[in-house]
mmCIF file of the C-alpha atoms, coordinates in Angstrom:
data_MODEL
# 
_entry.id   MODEL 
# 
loop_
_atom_site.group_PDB 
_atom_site.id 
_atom_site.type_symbol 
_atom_site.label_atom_id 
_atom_site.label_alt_id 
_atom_site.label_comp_id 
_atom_site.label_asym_id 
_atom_site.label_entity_id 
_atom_site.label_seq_id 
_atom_site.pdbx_PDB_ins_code 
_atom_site.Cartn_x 
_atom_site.Cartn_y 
_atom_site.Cartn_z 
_atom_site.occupancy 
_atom_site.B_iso_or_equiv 
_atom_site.pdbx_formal_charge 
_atom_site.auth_seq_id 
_atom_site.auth_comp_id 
_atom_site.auth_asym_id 
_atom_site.auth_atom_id 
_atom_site.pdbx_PDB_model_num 
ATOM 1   C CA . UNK A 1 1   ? -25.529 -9.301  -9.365  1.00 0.00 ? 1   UNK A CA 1 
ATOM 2   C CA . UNK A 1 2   ? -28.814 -10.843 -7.953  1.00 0.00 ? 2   UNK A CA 1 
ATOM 3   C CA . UNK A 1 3   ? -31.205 -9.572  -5.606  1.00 0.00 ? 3   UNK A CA 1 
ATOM 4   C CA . UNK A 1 4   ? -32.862 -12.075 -3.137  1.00 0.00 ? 4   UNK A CA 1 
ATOM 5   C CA . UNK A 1 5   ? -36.085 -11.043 -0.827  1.00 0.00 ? 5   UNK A CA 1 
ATOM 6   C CA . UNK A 1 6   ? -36.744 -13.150 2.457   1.00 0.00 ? 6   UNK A CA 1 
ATOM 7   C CA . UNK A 1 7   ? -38.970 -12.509 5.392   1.00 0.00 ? 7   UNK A CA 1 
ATOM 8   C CA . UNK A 1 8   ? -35.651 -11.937 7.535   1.00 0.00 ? 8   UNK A CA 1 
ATOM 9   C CA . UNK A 1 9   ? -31.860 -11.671 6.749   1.00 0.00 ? 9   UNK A CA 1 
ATOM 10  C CA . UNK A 1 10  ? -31.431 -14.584 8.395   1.00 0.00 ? 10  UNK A CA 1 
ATOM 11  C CA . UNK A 1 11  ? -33.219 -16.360 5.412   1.00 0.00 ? 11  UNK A CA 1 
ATOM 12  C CA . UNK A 1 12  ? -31.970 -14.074 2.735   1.00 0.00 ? 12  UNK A CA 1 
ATOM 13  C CA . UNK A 1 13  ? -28.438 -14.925 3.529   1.00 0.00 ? 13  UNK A CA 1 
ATOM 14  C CA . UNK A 1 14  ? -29.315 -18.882 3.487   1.00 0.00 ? 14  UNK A CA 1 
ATOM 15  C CA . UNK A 1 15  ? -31.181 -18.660 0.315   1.00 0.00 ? 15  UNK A CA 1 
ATOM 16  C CA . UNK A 1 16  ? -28.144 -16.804 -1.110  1.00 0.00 ? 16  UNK A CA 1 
ATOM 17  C CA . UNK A 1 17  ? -25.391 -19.409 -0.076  1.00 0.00 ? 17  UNK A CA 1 
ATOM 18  C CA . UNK A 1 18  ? -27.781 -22.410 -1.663  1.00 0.00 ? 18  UNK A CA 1 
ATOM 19  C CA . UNK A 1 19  ? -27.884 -20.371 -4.135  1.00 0.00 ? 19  UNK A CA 1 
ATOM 20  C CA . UNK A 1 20  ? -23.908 -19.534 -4.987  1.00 0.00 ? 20  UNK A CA 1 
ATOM 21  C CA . UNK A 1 21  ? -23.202 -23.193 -3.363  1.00 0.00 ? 21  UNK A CA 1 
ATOM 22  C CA . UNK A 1 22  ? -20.815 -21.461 -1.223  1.00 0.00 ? 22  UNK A CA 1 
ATOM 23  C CA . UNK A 1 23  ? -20.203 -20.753 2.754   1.00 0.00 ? 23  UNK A CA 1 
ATOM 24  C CA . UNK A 1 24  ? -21.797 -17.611 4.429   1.00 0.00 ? 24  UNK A CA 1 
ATOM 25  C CA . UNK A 1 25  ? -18.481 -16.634 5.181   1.00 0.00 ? 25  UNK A CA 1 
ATOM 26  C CA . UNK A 1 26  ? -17.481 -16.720 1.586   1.00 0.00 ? 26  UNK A CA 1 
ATOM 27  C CA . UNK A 1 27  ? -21.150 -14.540 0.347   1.00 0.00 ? 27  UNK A CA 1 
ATOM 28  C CA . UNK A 1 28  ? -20.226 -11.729 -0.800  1.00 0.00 ? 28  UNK A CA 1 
ATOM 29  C CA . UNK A 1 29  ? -23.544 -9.420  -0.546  1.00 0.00 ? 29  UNK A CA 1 
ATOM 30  C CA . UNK A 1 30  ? -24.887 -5.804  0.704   1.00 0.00 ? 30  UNK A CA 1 
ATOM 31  C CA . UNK A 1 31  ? -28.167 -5.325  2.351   1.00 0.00 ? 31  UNK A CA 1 
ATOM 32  C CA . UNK A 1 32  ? -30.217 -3.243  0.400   1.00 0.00 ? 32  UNK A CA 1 
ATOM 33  C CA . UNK A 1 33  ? -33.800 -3.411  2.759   1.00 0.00 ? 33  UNK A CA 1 
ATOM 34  C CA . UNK A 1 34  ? -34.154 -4.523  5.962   1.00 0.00 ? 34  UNK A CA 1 
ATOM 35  C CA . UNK A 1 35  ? -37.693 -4.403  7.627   1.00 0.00 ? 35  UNK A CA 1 
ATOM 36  C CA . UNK A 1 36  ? -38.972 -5.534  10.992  1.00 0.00 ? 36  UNK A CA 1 
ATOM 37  C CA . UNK A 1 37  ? -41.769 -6.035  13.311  1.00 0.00 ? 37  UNK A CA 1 
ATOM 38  C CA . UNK A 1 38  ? -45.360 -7.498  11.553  1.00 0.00 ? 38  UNK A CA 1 
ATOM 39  C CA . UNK A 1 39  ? -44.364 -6.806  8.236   1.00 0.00 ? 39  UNK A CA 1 
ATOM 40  C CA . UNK A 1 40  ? -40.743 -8.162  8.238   1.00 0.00 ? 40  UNK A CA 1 
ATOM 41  C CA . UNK A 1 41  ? -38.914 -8.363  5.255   1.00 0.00 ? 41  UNK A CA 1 
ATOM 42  C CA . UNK A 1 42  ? -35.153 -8.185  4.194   1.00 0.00 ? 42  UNK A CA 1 
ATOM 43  C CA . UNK A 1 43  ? -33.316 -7.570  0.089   1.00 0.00 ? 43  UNK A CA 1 
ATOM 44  C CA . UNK A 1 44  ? -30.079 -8.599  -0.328  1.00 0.00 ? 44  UNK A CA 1 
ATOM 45  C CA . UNK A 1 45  ? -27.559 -7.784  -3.511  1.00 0.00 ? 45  UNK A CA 1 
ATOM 46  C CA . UNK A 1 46  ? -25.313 -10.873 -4.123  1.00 0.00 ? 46  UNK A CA 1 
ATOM 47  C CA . UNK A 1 47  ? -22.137 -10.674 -6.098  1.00 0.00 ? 47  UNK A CA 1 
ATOM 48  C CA . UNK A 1 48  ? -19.168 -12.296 -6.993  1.00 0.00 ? 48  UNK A CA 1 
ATOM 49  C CA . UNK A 1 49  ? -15.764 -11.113 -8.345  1.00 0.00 ? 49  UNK A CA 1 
ATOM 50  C CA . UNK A 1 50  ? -16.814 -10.832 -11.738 1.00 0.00 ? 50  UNK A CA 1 
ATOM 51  C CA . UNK A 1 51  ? -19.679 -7.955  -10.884 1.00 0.00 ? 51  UNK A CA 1 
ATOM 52  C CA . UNK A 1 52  ? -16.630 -6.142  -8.790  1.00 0.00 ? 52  UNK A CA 1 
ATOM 53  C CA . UNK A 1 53  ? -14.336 -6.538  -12.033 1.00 0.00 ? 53  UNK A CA 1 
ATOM 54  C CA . UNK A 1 54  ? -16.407 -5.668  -14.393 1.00 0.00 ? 54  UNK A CA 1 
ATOM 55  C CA . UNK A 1 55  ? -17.848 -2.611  -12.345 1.00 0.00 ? 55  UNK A CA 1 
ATOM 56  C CA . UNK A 1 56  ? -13.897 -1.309  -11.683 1.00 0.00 ? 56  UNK A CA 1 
ATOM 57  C CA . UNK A 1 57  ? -13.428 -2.010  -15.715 1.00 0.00 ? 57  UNK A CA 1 
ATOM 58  C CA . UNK A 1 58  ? -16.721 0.248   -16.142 1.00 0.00 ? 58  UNK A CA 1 
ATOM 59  C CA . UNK A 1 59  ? -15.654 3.288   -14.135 1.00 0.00 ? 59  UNK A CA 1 
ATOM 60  C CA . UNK A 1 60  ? -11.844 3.359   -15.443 1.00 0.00 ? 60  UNK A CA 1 
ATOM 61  C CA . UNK A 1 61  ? -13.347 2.985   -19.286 1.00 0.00 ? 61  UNK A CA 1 
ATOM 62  C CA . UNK A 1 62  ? -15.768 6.184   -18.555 1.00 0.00 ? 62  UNK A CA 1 
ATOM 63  C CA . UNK A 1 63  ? -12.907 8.057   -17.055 1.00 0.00 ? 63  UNK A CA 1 
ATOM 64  C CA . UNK A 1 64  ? -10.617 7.976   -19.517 1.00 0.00 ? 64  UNK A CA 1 
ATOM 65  C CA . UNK A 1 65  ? -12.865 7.472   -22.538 1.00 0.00 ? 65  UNK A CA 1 
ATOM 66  C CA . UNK A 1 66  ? -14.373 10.897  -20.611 1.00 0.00 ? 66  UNK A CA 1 
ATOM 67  C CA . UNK A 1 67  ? -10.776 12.568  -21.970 1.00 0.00 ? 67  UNK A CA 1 
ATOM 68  C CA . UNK A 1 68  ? -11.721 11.751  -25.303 1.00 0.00 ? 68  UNK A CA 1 
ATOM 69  C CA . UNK A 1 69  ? -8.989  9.205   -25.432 1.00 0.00 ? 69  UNK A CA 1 
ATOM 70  C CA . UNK A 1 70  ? -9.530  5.440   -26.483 1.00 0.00 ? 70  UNK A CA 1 
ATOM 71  C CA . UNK A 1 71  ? -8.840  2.700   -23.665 1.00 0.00 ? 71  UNK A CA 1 
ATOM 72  C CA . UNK A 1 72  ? -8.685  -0.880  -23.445 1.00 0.00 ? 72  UNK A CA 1 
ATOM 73  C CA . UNK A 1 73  ? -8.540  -2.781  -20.257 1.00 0.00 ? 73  UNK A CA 1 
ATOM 74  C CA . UNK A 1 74  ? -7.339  -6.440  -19.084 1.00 0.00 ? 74  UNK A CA 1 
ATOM 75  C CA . UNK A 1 75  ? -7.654  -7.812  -15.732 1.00 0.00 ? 75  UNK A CA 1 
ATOM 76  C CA . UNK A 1 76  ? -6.037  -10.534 -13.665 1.00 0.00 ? 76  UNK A CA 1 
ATOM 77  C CA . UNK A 1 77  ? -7.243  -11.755 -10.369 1.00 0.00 ? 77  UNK A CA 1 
ATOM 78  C CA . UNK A 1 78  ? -4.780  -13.253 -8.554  1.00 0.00 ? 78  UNK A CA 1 
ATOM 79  C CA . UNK A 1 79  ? -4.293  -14.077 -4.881  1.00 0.00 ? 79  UNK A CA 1 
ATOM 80  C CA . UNK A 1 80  ? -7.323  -11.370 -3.876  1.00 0.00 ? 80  UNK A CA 1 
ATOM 81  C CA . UNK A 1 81  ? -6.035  -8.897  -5.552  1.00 0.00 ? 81  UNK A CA 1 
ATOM 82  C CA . UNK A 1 82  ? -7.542  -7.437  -9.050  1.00 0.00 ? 82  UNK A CA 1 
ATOM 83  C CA . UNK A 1 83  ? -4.369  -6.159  -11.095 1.00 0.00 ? 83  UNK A CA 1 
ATOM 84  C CA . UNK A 1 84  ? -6.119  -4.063  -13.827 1.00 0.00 ? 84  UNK A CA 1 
ATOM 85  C CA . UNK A 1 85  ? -3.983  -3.181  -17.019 1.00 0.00 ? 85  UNK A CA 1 
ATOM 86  C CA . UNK A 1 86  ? -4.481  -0.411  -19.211 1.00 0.00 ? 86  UNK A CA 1 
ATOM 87  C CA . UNK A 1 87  ? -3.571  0.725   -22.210 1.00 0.00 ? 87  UNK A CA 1 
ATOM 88  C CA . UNK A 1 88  ? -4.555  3.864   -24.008 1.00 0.00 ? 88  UNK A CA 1 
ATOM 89  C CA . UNK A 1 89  ? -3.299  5.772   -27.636 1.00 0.00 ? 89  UNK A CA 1 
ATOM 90  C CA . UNK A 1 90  ? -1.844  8.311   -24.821 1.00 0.00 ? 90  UNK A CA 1 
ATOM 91  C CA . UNK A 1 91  ? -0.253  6.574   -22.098 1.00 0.00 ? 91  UNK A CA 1 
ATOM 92  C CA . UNK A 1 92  ? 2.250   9.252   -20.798 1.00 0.00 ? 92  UNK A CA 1 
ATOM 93  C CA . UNK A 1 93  ? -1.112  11.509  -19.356 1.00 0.00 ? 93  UNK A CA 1 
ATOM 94  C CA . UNK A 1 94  ? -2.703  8.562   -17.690 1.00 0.00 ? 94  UNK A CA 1 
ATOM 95  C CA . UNK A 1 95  ? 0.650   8.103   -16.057 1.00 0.00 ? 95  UNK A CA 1 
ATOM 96  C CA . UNK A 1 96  ? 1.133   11.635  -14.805 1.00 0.00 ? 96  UNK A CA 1 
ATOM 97  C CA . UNK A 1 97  ? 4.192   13.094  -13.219 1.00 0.00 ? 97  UNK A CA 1 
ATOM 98  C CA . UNK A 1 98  ? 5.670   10.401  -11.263 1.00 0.00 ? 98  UNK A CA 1 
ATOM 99  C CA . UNK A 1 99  ? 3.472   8.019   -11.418 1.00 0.00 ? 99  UNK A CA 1 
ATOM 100 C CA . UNK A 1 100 ? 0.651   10.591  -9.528  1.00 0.00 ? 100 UNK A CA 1 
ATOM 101 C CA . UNK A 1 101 ? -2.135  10.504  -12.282 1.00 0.00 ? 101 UNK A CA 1 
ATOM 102 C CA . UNK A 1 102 ? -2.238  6.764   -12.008 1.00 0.00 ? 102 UNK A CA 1 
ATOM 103 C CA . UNK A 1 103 ? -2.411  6.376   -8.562  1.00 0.00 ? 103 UNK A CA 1 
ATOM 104 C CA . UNK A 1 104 ? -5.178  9.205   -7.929  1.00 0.00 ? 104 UNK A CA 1 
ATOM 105 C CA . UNK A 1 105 ? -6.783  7.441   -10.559 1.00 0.00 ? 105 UNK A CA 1 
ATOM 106 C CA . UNK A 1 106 ? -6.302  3.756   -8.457  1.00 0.00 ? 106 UNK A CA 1 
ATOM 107 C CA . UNK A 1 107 ? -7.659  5.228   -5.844  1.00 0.00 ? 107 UNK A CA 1 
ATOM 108 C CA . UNK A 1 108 ? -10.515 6.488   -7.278  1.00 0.00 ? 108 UNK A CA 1 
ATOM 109 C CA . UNK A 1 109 ? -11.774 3.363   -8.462  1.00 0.00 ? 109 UNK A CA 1 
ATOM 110 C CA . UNK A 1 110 ? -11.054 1.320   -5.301  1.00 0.00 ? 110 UNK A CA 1 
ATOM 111 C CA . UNK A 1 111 ? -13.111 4.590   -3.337  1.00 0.00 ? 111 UNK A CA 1 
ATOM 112 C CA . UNK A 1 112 ? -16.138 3.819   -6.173  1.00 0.00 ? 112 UNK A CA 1 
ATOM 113 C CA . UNK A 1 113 ? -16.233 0.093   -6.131  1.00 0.00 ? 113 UNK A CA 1 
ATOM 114 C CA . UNK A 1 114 ? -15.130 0.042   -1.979  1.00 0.00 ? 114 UNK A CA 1 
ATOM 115 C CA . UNK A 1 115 ? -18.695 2.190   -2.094  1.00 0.00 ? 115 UNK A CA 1 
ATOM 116 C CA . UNK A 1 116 ? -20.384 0.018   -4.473  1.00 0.00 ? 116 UNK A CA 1 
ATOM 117 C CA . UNK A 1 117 ? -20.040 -2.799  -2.988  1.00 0.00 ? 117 UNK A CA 1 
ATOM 118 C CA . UNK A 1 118 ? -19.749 -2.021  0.881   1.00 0.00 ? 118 UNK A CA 1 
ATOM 119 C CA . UNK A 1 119 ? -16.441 -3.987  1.227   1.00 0.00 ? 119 UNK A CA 1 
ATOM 120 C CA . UNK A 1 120 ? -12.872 -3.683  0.387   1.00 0.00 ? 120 UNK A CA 1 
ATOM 121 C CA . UNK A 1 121 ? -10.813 -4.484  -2.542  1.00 0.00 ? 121 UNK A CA 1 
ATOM 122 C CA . UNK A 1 122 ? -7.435  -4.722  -3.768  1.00 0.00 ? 122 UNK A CA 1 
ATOM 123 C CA . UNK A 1 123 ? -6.772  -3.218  -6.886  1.00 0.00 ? 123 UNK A CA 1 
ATOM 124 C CA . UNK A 1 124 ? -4.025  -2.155  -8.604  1.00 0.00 ? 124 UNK A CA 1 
ATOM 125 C CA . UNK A 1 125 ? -3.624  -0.346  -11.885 1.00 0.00 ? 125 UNK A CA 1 
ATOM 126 C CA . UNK A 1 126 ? -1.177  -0.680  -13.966 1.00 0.00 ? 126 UNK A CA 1 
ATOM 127 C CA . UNK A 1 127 ? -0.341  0.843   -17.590 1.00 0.00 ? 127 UNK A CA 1 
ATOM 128 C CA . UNK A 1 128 ? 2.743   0.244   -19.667 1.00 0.00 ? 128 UNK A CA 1 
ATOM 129 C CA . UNK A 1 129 ? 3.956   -1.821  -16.883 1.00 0.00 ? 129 UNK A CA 1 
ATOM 130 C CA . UNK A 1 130 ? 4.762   1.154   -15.179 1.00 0.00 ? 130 UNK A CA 1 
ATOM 131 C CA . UNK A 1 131 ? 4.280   -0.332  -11.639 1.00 0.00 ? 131 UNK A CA 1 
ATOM 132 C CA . UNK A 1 132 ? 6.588   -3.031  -12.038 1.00 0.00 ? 132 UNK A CA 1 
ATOM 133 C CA . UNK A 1 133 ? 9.237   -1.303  -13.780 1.00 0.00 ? 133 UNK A CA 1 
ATOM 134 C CA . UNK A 1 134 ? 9.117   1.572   -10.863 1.00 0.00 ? 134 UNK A CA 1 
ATOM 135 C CA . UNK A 1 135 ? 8.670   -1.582  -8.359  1.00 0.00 ? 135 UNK A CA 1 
ATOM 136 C CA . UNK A 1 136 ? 12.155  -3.167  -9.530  1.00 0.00 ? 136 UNK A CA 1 
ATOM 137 C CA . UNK A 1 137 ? 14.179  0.561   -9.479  1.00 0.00 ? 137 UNK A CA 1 
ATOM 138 C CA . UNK A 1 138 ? 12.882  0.942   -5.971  1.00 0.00 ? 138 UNK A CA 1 
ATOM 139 C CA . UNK A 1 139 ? 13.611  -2.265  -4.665  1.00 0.00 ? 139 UNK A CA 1 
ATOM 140 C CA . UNK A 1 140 ? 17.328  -2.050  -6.635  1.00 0.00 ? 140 UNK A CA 1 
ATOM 141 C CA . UNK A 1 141 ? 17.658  1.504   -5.095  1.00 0.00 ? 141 UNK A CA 1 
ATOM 142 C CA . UNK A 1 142 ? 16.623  0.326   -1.389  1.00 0.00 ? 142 UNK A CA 1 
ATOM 143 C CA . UNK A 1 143 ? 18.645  -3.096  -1.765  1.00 0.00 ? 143 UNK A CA 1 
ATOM 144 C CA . UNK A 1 144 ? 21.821  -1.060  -2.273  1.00 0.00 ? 144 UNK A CA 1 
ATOM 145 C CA . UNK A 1 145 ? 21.572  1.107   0.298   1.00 0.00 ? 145 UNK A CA 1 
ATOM 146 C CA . UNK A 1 146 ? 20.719  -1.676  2.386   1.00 0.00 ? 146 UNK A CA 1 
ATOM 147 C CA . UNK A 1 147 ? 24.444  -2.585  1.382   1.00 0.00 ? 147 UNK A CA 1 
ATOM 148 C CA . UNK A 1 148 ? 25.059  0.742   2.449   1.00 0.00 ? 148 UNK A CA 1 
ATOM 149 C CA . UNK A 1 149 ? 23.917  0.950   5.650   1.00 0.00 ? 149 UNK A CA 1 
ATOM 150 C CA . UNK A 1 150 ? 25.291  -2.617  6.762   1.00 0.00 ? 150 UNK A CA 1 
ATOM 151 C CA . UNK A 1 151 ? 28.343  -1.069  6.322   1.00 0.00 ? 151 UNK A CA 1 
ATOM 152 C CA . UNK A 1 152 ? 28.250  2.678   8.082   1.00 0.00 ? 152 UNK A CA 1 
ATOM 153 C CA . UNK A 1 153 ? 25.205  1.615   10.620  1.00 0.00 ? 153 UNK A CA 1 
ATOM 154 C CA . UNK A 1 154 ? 23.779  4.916   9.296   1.00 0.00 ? 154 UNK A CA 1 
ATOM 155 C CA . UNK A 1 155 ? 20.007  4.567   9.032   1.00 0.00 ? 155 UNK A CA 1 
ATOM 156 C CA . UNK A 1 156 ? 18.855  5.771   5.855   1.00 0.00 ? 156 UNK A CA 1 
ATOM 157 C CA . UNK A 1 157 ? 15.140  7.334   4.805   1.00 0.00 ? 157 UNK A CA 1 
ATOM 158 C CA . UNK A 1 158 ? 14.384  6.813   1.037   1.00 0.00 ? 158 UNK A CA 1 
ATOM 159 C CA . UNK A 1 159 ? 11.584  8.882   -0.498  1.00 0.00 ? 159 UNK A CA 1 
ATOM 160 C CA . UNK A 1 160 ? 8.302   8.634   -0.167  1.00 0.00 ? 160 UNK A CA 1 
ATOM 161 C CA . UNK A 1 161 ? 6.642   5.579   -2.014  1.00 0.00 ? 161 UNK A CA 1 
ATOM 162 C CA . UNK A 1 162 ? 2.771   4.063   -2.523  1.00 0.00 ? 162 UNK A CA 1 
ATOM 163 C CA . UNK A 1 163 ? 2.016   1.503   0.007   1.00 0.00 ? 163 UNK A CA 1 
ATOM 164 C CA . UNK A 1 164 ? 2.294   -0.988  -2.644  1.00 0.00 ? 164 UNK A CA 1 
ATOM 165 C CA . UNK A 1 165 ? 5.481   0.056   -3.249  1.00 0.00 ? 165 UNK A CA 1 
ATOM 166 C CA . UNK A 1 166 ? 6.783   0.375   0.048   1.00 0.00 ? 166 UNK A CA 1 
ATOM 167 C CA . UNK A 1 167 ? 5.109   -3.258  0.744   1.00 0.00 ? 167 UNK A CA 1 
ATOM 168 C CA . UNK A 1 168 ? 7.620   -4.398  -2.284  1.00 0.00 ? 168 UNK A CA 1 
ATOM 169 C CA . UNK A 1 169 ? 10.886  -2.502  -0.748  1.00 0.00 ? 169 UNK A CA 1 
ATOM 170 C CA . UNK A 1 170 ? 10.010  -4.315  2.765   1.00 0.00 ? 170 UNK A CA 1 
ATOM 171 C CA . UNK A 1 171 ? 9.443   -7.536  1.823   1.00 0.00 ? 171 UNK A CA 1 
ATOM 172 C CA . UNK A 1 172 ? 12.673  -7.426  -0.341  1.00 0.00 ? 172 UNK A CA 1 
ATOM 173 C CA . UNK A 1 173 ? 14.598  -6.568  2.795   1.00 0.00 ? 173 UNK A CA 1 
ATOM 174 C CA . UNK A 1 174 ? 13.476  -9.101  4.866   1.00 0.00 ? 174 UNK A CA 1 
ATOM 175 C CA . UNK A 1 175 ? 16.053  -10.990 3.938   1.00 0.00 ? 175 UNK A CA 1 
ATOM 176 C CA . UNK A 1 176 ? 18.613  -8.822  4.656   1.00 0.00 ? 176 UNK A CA 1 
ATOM 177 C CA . UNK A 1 177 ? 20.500  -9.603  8.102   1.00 0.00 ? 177 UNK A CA 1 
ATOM 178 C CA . UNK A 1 178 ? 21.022  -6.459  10.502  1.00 0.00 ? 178 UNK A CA 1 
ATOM 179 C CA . UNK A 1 179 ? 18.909  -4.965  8.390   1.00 0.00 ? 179 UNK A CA 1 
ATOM 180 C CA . UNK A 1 180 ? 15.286  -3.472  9.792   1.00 0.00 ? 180 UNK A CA 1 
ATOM 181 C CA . UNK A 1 181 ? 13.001  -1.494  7.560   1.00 0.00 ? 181 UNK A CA 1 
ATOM 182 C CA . UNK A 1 182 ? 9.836   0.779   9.020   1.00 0.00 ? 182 UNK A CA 1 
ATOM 183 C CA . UNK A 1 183 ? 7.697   3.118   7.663   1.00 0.00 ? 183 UNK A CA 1 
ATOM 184 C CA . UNK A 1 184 ? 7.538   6.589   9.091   1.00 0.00 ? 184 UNK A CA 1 
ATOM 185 C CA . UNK A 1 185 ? 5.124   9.557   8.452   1.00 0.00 ? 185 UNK A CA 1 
ATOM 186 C CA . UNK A 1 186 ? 1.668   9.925   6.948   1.00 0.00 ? 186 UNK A CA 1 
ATOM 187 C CA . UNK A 1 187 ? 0.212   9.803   3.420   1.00 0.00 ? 187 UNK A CA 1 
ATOM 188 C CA . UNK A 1 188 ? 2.197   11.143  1.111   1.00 0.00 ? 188 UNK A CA 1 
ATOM 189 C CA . UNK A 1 189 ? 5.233   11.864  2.692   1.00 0.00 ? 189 UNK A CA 1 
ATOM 190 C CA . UNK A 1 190 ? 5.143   8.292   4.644   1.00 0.00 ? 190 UNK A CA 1 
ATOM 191 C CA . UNK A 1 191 ? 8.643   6.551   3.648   1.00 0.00 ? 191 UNK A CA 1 
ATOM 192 C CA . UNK A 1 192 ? 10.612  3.609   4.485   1.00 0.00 ? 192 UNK A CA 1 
ATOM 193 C CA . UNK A 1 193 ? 13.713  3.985   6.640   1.00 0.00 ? 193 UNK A CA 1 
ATOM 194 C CA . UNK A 1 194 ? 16.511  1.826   6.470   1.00 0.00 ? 194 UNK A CA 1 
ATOM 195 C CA . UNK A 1 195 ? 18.457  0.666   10.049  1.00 0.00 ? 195 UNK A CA 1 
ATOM 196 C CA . UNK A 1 196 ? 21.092  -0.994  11.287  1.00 0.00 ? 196 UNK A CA 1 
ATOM 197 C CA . UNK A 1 197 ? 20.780  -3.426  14.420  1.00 0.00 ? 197 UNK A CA 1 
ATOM 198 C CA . UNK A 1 198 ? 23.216  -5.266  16.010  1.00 0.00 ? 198 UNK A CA 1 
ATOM 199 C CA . UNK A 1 199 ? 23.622  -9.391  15.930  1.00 0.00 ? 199 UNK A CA 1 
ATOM 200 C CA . UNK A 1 200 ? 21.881  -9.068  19.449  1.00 0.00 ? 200 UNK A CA 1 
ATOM 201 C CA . UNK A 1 201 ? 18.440  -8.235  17.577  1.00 0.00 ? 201 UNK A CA 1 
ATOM 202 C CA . UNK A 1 202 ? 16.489  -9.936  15.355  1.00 0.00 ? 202 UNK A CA 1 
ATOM 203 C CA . UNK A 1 203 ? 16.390  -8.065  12.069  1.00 0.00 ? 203 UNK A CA 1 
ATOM 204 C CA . UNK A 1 204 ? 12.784  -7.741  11.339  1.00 0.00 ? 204 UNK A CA 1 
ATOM 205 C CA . UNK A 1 205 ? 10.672  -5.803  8.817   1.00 0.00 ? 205 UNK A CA 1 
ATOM 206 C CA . UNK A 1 206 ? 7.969   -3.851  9.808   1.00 0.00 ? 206 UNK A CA 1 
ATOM 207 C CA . UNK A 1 207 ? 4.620   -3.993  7.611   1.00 0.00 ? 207 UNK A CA 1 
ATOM 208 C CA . UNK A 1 208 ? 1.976   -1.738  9.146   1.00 0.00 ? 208 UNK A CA 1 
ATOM 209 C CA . UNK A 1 209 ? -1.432  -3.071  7.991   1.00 0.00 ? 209 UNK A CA 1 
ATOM 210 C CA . UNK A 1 210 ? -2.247  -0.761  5.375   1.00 0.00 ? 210 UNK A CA 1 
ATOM 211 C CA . UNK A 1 211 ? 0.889   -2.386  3.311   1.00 0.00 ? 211 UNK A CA 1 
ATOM 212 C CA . UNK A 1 212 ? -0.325  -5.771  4.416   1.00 0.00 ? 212 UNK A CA 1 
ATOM 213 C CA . UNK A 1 213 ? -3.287  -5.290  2.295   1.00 0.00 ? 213 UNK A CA 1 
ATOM 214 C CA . UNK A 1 214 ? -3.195  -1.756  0.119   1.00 0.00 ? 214 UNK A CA 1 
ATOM 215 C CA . UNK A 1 215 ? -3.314  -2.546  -3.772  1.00 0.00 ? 215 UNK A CA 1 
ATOM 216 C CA . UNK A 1 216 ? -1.270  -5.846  -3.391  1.00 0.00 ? 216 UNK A CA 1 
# 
């Protein structure tokens, strides 16, 4: 991270894009000082996706290493989103019941780097490959009773997922015809029903924003 002083934002910003050769739309930066009137002046923090990275890596090492347990960490960054993977000489209480340690823990460290940096990010932790292993037994559970409900036209509501994984289920249904997903309820008790329409409707798949964009 670099700080960069100008007389105004204005300037700070422009300095900062020369600087990272990149758009201002593209600048990723938080205004630390911004004074005007006669003595104007304006600090800005520039980053990139290496300071966020390494800042999540930071904060998930002095959590666990915190429990006395050893950790080691490695990240991809694809397509915006910053799948971390861990691995630690005690995997099973990382993991928690259900999956519940890890995601409190995910959304920890998208609440301290969301802070950190004054933007979002998508992060997703991973350990074991415990997300994609529980992503492929929902999507395998919801895909056959899918098959289920094409044939009684009895909607179905499956239990309560992450918005990651209910993004997975609904995007694997899409393809189903007659089929319509939608997510109903809040937090932890929102779930993904499963409904029958008739060849008159379109079967579509409804994605509320936060599963546009949580973790994925």
């Amino acid at each position: 991270m670099k700080k960069i002083t100008e007389r105004t934002l204005e300037d700070a910003i422009k300095t900062a894009c020369k600087e990272m050769e990149c758009e201002e739309s593209d600048l990723m930066y938080s205004v630390l000082e911004e004074k005007k009137g006669l003595f104007k002046k304006a600090i800005i923090e520039v980053y990139d996706v290496a300071d966020v990275i390494e800042y999540a890596e930071n904060y998930i090492k002095n959590l666990i290493s915190g429990l006395g347990l050893e950790v080691s960490l490695q990240t991809v960054y694809r397509d915006e989103i910053a799948k971390i993977l861990i691995e630690t000489n005690k995997n099973s209480l990382i993991i928690g019941q259900n999956g519940s340690t890890l995601q409190s823990l995910n959304e920890l460290v998208k609440l301290a780097v969301n802070s950190k940096f004054k933007k979002k990010f998508r992060i997703l932790l991973d350990i074991s490959d415990y997300k994609d292993k529980k992503y492929r037994r929902s999507i395998a559970t919801a895909k056959k009773i899918a098959k289920e409900v094409l044939k009684t036209h009895v909607d179905v509501k499956l239990d309560p997922m992450t918005p990651d994984e209910r993004k997975k289920v609904h995007t694997a249904l899409a393809s189903f015809k007659n089929i319509k997903t939608e997510s109903i309820g809040d937090g932890k008790d929102r779930a993904i029903v499963i409904k029958y329409i008739g060849n008159d409707n379109k079967a579509t798949t409804s994605t509320p924003k936060e599963e546009n964009t949580e973790n994925e």
